[in-house]
Structures are given as structure tokens and as C-alpha cells.
TORZADO-478581 format. One line per 5 residues: number of its first residue (from 1); their letters; for each residue x, y, z of C-alpha. Coordinates in steps of 0.25 Angstrom, whole numbers. Example, Ala and Ser with C-alpha at 12.3 -4.5 7.8 and 13.67 -1.06 7.14 Angstrom:
# TORZADO-478581
1 = as = 49,-18,31 | 55,-4,29
END
This chain:
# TORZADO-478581
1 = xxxxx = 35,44,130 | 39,44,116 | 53,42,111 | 54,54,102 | 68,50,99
6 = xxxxx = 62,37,92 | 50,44,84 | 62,53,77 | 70,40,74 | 59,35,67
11 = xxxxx = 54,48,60 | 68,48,56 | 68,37,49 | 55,37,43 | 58,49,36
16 = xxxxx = 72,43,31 | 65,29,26 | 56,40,15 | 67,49,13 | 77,37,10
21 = xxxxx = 67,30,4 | 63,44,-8 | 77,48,-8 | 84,32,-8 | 96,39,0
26 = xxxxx = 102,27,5 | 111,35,16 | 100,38,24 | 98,24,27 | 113,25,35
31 = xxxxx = 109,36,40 | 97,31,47 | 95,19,44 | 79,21,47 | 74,7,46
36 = xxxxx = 83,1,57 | 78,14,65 | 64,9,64 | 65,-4,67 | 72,-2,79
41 = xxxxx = 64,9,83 | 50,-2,80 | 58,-13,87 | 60,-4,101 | 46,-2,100
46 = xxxxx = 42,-17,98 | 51,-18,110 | 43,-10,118 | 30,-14,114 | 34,-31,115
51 = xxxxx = 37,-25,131 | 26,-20,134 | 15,-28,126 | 22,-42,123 | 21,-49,110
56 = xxxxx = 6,-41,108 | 16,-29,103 | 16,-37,91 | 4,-36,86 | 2,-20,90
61 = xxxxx = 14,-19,81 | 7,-25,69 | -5,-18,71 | 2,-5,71 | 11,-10,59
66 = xxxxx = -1,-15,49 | -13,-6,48 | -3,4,41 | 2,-7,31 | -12,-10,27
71 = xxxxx = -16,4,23 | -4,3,15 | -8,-10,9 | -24,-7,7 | -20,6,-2
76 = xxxxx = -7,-3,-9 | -10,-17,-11 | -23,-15,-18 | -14,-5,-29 | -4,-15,-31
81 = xxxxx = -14,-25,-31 | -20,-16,-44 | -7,-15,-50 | -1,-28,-51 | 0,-34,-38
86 = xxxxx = -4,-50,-39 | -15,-52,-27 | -8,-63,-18 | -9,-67,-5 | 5,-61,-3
91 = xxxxx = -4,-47,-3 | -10,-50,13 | 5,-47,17 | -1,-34,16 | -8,-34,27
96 = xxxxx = 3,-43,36 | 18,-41,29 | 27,-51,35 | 30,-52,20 | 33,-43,9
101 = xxxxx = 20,-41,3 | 17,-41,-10 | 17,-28,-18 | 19,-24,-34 | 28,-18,-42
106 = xxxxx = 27,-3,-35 | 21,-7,-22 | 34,-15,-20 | 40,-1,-21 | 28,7,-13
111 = xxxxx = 27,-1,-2 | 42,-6,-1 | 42,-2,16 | 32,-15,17 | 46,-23,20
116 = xxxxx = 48,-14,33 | 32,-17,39 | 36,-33,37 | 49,-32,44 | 43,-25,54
121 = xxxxx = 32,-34,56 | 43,-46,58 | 50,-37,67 | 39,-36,75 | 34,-49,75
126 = xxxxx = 47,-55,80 | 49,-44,92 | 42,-52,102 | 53,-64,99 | 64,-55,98
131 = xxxxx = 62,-45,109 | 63,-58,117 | 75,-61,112 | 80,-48,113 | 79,-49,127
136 = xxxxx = 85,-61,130 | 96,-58,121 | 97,-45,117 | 110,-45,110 | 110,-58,102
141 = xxxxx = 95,-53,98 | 100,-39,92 | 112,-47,86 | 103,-59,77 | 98,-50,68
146 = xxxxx = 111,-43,63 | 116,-56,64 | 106,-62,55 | 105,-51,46 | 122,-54,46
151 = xxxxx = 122,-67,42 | 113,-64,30 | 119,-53,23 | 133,-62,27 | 125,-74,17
156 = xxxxx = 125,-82,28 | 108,-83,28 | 106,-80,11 | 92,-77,7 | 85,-74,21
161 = xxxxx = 69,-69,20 | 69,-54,19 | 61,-54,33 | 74,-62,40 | 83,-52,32
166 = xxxxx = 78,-40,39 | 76,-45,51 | 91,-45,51 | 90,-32,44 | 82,-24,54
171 = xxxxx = 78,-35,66 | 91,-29,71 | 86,-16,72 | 74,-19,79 | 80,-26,90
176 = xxxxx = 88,-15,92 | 73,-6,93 | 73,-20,106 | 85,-15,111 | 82,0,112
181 = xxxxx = 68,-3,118 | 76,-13,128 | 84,-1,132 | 97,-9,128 | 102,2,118
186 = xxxxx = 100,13,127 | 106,5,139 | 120,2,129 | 132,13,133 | 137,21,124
191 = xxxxx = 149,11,124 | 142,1,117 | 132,7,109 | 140,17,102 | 151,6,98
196 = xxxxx = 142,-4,94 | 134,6,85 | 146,12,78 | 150,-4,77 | 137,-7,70
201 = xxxxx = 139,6,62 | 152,2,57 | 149,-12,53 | 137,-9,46 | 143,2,39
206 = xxxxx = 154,-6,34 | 144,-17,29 | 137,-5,21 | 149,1,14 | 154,-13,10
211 = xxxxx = 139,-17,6 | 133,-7,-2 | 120,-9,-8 | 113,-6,-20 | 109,8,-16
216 = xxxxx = 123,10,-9 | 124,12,8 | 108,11,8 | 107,1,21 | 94,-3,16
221 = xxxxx = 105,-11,7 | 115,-16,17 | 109,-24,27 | 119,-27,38 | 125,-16,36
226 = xxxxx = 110,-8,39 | 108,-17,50 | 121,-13,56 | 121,1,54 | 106,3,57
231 = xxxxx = 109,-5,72 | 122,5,75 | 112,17,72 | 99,10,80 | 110,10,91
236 = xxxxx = 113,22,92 | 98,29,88 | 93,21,97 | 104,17,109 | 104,31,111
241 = xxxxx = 91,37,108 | 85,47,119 | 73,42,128 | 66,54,120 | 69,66,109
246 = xxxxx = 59,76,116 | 67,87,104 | 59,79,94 | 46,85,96 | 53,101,97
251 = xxxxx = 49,104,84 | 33,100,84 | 34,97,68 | 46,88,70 | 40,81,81
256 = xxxxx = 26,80,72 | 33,72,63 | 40,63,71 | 28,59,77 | 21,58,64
261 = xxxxx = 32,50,58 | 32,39,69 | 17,38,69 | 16,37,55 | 28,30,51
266 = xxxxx = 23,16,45 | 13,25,38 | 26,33,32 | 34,20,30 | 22,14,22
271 = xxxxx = 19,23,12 | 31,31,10 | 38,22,0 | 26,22,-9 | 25,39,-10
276 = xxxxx = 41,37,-13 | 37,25,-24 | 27,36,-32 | 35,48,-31 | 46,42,-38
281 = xxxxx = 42,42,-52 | 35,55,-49 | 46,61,-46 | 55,55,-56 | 46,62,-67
286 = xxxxx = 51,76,-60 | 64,71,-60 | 68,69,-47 | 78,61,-45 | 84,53,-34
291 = xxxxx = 97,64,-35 | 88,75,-36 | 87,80,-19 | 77,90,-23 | 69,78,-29
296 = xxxxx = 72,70,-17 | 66,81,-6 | 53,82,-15 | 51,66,-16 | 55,66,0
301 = xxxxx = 45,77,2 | 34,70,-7 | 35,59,-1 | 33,64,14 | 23,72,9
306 = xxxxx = 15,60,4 | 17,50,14 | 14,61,25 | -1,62,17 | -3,47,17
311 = xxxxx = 2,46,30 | -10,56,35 | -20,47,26 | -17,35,34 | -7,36,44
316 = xxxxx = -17,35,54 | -16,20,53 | -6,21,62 | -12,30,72 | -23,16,71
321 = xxxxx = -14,5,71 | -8,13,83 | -20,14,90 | -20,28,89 | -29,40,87
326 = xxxxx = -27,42,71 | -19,56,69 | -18,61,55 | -4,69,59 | 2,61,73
331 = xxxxx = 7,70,83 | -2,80,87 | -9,83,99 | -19,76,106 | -31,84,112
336 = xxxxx = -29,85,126 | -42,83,130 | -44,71,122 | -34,62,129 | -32,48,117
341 = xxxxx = -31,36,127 | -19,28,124 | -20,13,118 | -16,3,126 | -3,1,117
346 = xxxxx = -1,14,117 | 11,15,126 | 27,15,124 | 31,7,110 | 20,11,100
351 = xxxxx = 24,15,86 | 30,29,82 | 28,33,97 | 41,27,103 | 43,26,118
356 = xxxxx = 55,33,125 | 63,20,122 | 70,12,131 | 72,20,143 | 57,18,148
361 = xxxxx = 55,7,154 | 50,-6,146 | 37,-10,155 | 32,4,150 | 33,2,137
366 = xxxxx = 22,-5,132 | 14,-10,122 | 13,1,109 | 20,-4,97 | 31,-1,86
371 = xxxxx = 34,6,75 | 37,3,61 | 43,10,49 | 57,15,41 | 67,12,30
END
């Protein structure tokens, strides 16, 4: 069964990466700080498929991760390419990302979420190593990268490659995805879970109000202090999250658009940023500013409204990548007569279908892969 619970967090958060990203609200990132969400939720699901399907999850993650990318990059690079962009052989990072690739003058701006697509793909590639680790030593594992991440905001490591620097960044909140497929959030009493959360809270938010950054409390500009903070809130979102959220589907239109949000989430995530890039001067010319709420809702509703039409012109990628039948609107119902045979991989762990999470037992969870998406 689906964890319902875990498709909301991740609606959730993918509608509060657009609306921080039109509005530039930095509160909302303390109060969800959604990309930590996501990767924690990606890494319980890298978990669950590394289980049941061993290091062959690996590249059923990436073949779910890439097709949408290069839709991205076939309509992109060629109009950048036209306006300015030299043609090097940085541009095949395109097509593979453990690199920023390369983009001009507004493609840089567009396509700006490209930076959470290689992280995740490092992520991912280092989970057969670290879920190891994890279970050999669970602790000192979760510790490392809020240890590493320590030592360079300290001084201690100066200059660290940007990868290294968000694997301390976010690496953490992955493992903690490790800890919640393990079941060894849910299995901490209240006793201990509730402490060390408030712990982490209060550290982290001392660090932010002693460490402001260029845009004020944005944790996007603090990062130990959003590390710390977004730990105490994965702790808790996830340490006690319910086996399932049966309320969520209540409402039929609420629950359409979980279910629309989580199967379409990397096309959301792609494309979002670049609808928020053209509107901007549009906008201006009405004059709209940032201070102008009503301007706000109209660009937050253009933007929803465009990404929503693009993501019905070629969100069926993931439906593909998935190994789905390709839906135009996810979420509706299947003909009875007409029974679709499930894939192989299509069992507990695949993206933006979560399992019930870390009450069913691990030999069931097998072989579907992960999710991506969030900022």
C-alpha cells in the first residue's frame, strides 16, 4: 500500500519550493524546510529499493531521474546554444550532470534547479556504500555528514568542491530517509526523539539568528544552521509519521492532486523556475512588485497554471521512465476490465508512490525506485 502520509509531505513541499521561489519569502523555508524533506523522503525510498533489489536499484534510479532532464535539455540547450552559449564539451553534462552544466546568461537563471538533479544523482550513487555503512554503524554514519559539513563552515576544510559541501548540506538528510526505511526513527520513544529534536532545533536556530545571510533567516543562506533545523523537523515529520493518511484522499480533488504532484514532481521541479524567470519582467511592466500581495497571487497562479500545461505536454516522460502506462492527468481510474500487469519493479519503493514506510517488513519491499524534486 501507499504511504499517503509521505505523498502529502512531498506535494507540500513541492508547491512551497514554487511559491518561495515566485514570492522569495524566505520564512517559508523555516517553516518547511522542503528540500531536506525531499531528500529524506528519496533517500527512505533508495533504502527500500537498495533492500530488495541490491546495487541494481542504482541504475533504475537513474533511468527514472534522466529521461525528464533530457526533454528539458533537447528544447534548452539548442536556445542557449543560439543565444551565446560557446559549444564545448562541458554541454554532454547535459545529458549526465555530476557537474554543473553549462548554461548562458538566462539559462543559468531558467534552469537554476539543475544543482538539485546532480546532488541527487551523487546521492544515489553513493547509497550502496553508505547504506552499508549505515548498517554497521548507524550512528557515527548519520553523524559524518553534520560533522563534515561542521568542520567546514568552522574554516577548519576552506574551499571544499560544491558537491563535497552539500553532501554535508543534505547527505545528512538522506540518511535520516536510511533511518526511517530501517525503522529506527519510529522504533525511538518519545523520550528520546522529542529531546533531541528540540535539541537540534535550538542549536540550529541559534546559529541562524547569530548568521544571518544576504536575504535575512532564508536557510538556503545558513547552512548548519539549515542542516540542524531541517534534521529536528525530518525527526519529527518522519519519526512519527502514520503507517498511512487514509483522510488524504476524503476530498477526491485534494487527493487528485497529491497524486498528480508526486508523479509529476521532477517535471514540476524542472520547469517551474523557468515560467518564474519569464514572468518577471512581464510583470514588472504592470507593476507588480515583490510588496504587492495581490501581484504575488497572480504570478503564483500564472505560474501554476503554466507549469500545470507543460506538465501535461510532457509529463508522461515519467509515466515512461517509470515504466508506466503514460496518463495525461495521473490518478484516475483504471478500467476494470482491462486489468495493467504490474512491472517487475513495480513494487514497494518506486517514485511518487511511497510505501507504508517502515512498519512493513523489509524483505517485502522490493525493487521500485525513488523519488526526486524540492527547494
Amino acid at each position: 500500500m501507499r504511504n499517503r502520509y509521505l505523498d502529502l509531505l512531498r506535494a507540500l513541499a513541492i508547491v512551497r519550493v514554487v511559491v518561495y521561489h515566485v514570492t522569495g519569502w524566505g520564512s517559508l523555508t523555516l517553516v518547511f524546510p522542503a528540500m531536506s524533506v525531499m531528500f529524506a523522503l528519496a533517500g527512505s525510498l533508495m533504502a527500500a529499493s537498495l533492500v530488495g533489489s541490491g546495487p541494481a536499484a542504482v541504475g533504475r534510479r537513474l533511468r527514472r531521474l534522466l529521461p525528464s532532464l533530457w526533454v528539458v535539455a533537447v528544447i534548452f540547450v539548442p536556445a542557449m546554444l543560439l543565444t551565446g552559449l560557446p559549444l564545448t564539451p562541458g554541454v554532454l553534462l547535459w545529458l549526465f550532470p555530476v557537474a554543473d552544466p553549462p548554461a548562458n546568461y538566462w539559462g543559468a537563471l531558467a534552469l537554476s534547479p539543475i544543482w538539485y538533479l546532480r546532488d541527487y544523482l551523487w546521492f544515489v550513487l553513493a547509497s550502496p556504500v553508505a547504506l552499508w555503512l549505515f548498517r554497521r554503524f548507524p550512528l557515527p554514519t548519520l553523524l559524518a555528514p553534520y560533522c563534515l559539513l561542521l568542520v567546514m563552515e568552522l574554516g577548519i576544510y576552506q574551499n571544499p568542491p560544491v558537491v563535497l559541501r552539500h553532501f554535508g548540506l543534505y547527505f545528512g538528510a538522506w540518511l535520516l530517509g536510511f533511518a526511517h526505511q530501517s525503522g529506527m526513527l519510529r522504533r525511538l520513544s518519545a523520550w528520546i526523539l522529542v529531546p533531541t529534536a528540540l535539541a537540534l532545533a535550538a542549536v540550529g536556530g541559534a546559529w541562524i539568528l547569530t548568521h544571518q545571510g544576504p536575504r535575512g533567516y532564508d536557510l538556503n543562506d545558513i547552512p548548519l544552521g539549515n542542516a540542524l533545523w531541517s534534521a529536528a523537523f525530518i525527526l519529527v515529520a518522519l519519526g512519527r509519521a502514520p503507517a498511512t493518511a487514509a483522510w488524504v484522499d476524503r476530498n477526491a480533488l485534494v487527493g487528485r492532486a497529491i497524486t498528480v504532484l508526486n508523479r509529476r514532481a521532477l517535471t514540476v521541479y524542472l520547469w517551474h523556475m523557468a515560467f518564474v524567470v519569464a514572468l518577471t519582467p512581464l510583470v514588472d511592466v504592470v507593476g507588480w512588485s515583490h510588496q504587492d500581495l495581490l501581484g504575488l497571487a497572480v504570478r503564483v497562479v500564472l505560474v501554476f497554471l503554466l507549469v500545470g500545461l507543460v506538465t501535461a505536454l510532457v509529463g508522461w516522460v515519467e509515466d515512461l521512465a517509470a515504466r508506466r502506462r503514460p496518463e495525461l492527468l495521473p490518478g484516475g481510474r483504471r478500467p476494470a476490465s482491462r486489468p495493467v500487469p504490474r512491472h517487475p519493479e513495480s513494487r514497494a519503493g518506486e517514485d511518487h508512490e511511497p510505501s507504508v514506510g517502515p512498519a512493513a517488513p523489509v524483505p517485502r519491499q522490493r525493487g521500485r525506485d525513488g523519488d526526486v524534486i524540492a527547494r
